[in-house]
N, C-alpha and C positions, 0 to 999 in steps of 0.2 A: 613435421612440427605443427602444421595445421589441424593436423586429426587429434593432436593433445589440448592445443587451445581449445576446438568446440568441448572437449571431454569436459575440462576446466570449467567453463563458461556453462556447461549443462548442471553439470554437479551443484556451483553457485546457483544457479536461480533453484533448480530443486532444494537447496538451504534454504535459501528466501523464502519459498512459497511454502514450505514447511514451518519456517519461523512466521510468517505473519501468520497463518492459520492457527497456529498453536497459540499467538497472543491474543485472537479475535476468540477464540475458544476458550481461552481464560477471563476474558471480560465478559464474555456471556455469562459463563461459569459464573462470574463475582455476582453480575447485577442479580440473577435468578437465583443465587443467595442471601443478596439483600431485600429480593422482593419478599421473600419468605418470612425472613426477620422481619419485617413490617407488618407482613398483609399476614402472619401466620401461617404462608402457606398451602393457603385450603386453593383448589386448583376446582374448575368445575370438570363435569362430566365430558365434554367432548376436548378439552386439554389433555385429560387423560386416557380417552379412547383415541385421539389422532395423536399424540406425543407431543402437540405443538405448546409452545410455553403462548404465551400474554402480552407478548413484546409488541408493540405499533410497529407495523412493518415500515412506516418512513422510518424511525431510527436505526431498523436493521439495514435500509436503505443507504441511511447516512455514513453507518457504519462499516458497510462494503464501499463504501466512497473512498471514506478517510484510508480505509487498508491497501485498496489500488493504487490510491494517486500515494501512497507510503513507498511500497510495495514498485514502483515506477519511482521514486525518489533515489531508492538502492540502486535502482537498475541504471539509473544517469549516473551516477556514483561510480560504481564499476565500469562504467565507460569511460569516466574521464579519468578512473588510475590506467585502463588499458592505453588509454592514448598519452598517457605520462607516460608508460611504460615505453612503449612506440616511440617516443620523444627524446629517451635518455638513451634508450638502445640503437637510435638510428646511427648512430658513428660520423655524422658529417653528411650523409647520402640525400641529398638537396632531393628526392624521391619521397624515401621513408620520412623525412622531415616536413615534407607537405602531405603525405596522408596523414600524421600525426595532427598535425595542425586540423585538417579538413575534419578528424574525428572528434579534435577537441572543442571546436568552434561548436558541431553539430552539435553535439552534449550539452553544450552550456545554451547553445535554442533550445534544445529541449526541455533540457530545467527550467527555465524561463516560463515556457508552456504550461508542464507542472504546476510550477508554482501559482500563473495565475487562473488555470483549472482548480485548484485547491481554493484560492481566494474565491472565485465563483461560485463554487459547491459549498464554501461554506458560507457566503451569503445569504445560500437560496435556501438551507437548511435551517438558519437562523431567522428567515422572512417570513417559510414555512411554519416553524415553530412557534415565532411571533402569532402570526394569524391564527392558528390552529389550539394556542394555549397549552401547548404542548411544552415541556422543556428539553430543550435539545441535548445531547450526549453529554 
């Protein structure tokens, strides 16, 4: 039974990391749409000899931020259904009922963490931006 949960648990994060990847590729997608619509599109010579678009690498910075600490938001997620699971399945077993517990407690420090890694990151990007005159995402 253990060799099907890692299977389980591998497959999920490979969805995850394939779904956040695919959204952060469509926001790119979108912005470097809209820059085009704006700016017309004219791209200078070393955009087009290196492939690199125009983006301010803090926003791309910002933006592999917000996808990680997302991206770890799921992943506490799925931990605290496993330890639900754990929880509803233990049958009485004063054992399985305190790993359950010990798993869900840890999950919810961890979202905690999360959460205020998020709140920090997006301070420091908004303090950045401020200074910078930049507008942030």
């Amino acid at each position: 039974m253990p060799r099907v949960k890692k299977i389980i648990l591998s497959l999920l994060l490979f969805f995850a990391i394939i779904f956040f990847l695919t959204i952060l590729a469509n926001h790119v997608n979108a912005q470097d749409r809209s820059d085009q619509l704006f700016f017309g599109g004219q791209e200078d010579e070393l955009q087009i000899a290196t492939g690199l678009g125009d983006r301010d690498p803090r926003i791309i910075i910002a933006l592999l931020i917000r996808v990680a600490l997302g991206f770890l938001g799921i992943l506490v997620l799925v931990i605290i259904m496993l330890a639900g699971f754990k929880w509803m399945t233990a049958g009485g077993d004063e054992e399985r009922l305190s790993d359950a517990r010990k798993t869900f407690f840890s999950a919810i420090v961890g979202l905690i963490m999360i959460l205020a890694a998020f709140a920090i990151a997006e301070f420091a990007i908004q303090a950045i931006s401020s200074a910078t005159g930049t507008s942030p995402i």
